[in-house]
N, C-alpha and C positions, 0 to 999 in steps of 0.2 A: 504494500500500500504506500502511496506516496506521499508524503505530508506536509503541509506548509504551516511553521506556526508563526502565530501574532501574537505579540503580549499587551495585555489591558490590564494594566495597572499590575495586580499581583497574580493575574491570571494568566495563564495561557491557553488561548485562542489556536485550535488547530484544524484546520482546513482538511481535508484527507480524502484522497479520490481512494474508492474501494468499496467492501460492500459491511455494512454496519451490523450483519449480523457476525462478520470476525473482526469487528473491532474489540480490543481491549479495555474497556473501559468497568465503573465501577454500576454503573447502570445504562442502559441505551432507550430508547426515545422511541417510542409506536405513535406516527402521525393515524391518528384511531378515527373512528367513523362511530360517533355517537353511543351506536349499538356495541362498540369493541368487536367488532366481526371481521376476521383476518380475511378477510376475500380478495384480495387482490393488493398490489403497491409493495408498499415495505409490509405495513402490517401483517401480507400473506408470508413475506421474506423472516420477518420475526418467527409469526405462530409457527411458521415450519419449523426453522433451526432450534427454537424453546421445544416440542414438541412433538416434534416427526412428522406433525398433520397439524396445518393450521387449523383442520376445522373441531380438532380435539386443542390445541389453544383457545379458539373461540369462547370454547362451554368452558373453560377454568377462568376466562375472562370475565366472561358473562356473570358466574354463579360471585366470585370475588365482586362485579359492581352492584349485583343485586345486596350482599352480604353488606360491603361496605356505603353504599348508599341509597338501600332499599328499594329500588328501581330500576329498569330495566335501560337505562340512558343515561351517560355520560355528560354531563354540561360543558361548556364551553369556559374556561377558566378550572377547572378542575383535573387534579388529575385518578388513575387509577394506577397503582403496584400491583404488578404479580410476579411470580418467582422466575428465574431464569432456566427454570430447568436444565437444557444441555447449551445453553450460552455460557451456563458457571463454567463448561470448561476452557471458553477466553476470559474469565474472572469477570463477569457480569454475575452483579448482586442481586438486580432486578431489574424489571422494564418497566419502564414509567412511561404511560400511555394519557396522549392529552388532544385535545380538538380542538381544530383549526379553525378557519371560516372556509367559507365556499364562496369563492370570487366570482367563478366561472369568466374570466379574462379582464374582470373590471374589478379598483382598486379605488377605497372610501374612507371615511374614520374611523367608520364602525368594522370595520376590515382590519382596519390598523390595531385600533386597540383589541379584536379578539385575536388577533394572530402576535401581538406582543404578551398577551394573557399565556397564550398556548404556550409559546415558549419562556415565558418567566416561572409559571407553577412548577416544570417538572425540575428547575432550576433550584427553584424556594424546598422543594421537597428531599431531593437530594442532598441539600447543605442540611437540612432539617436530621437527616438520618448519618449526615457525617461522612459523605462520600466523597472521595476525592477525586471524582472524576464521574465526566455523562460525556454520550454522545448523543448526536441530536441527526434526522435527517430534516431533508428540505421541508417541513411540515407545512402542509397546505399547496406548494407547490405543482404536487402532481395532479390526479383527478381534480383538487378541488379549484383548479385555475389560476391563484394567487401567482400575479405578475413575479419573476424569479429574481430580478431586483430587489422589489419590496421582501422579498422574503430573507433575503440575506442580509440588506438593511437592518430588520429588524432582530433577526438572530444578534448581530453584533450590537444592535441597542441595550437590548437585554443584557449583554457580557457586560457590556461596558458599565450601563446604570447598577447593577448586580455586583461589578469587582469588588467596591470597596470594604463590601458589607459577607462578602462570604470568607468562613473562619477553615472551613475543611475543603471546598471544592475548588481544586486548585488547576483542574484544567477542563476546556469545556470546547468538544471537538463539533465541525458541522462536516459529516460523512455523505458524500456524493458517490455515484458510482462513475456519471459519463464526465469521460475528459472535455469535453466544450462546455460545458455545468463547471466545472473545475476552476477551466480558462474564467472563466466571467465572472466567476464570486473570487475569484483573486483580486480580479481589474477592481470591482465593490469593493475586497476591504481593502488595496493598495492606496484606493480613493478614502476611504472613511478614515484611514488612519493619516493621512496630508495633513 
């Protein structure tokens, strides 16, 4: 995997083309669909590697958001934990799975702040249980539309308003697969950090 890092204040910011179910990290990021239903995207890329069968991820998703927040739905700002099952063998602790907006190619306020929401709880939660590390993919980016700018934008929003105040999480990776995704959230943060 190839890596680019940036440092935000006492963080490190790591870029990395490759696939985020063999990233290293102390938790990894399911850009999640409401329901937590591994069908497709990364989510299916998680449920499978945790699991063997996303759609036997799915039910230990499902039964874990019913258990922990009574209901069959995920909110936006919110995240869900479940266990890493066979990810613990790249040292993943857990998956912390949070909801994007749905753009569908158009970018708003209310776009902005749920898609800074998405990417700050599994952030806040993380540091909450002491982890020294998450990785994150493009969340919202794929199906849900979210221009690929604004998404990395705001990924490095979150680092940045986030560095000062986190005590354990000391590095916070955004894992890409395709190299032209790669290219251009470089150009972003080479520009955000001018």
């Amino acid at each position: 995997m190839l890596t680019y890092p940036y440092r935000v204040g006492r963080v490190e910011l790591l870029l990395v083309e490759g696939d985020i179910t063999k990233v290293s990290a102390d938790a990894i990021v399911n850009a999640a669909n409401p329901e937590v239903e591994h069908g497709g995207g990364v989510a299916f890329a998680i449920g499978k590697a945790a699991a063997g069968c996303a759609k036997e991820y799915t039910k230990i998703s499902q039964e874990e958001l019913r258990r922990r927040y009574g209901e069959g739905r995920l909110a936006p700002g919110k995240v869900l934990v479940t266990p890493p099952m066979r990810l613990a063998e790249h040292g993943v602790r857990a998956v912390i799975h949070t909801v994007g907006p749905v753009c569908r190619g158009t970018w708003n306020d209310d776009h902005a702040r749920a898609l800074y929401a998405a990417f700050a709880a599994p952030l806040e939660e993380a540091e909450r249980r002491g982890f020294a590390s998450i990785a994150y993919p493009a969340v919202s980016a794929g199906i849900y539309g979210c221009p690929f700018e604004r998404v990395v934008e705001t990924f490095a929003a979150v680092v940045r308003d986030a560095g000062h105040r986190l005590a354990s999480v000391g590095s916070v990776s955004l894992v890409l697969r395709e190299r032209d995704k790669v290219k251009r959230a470089r150009e972003i943060l080479d520009r955000e950090k001018a």
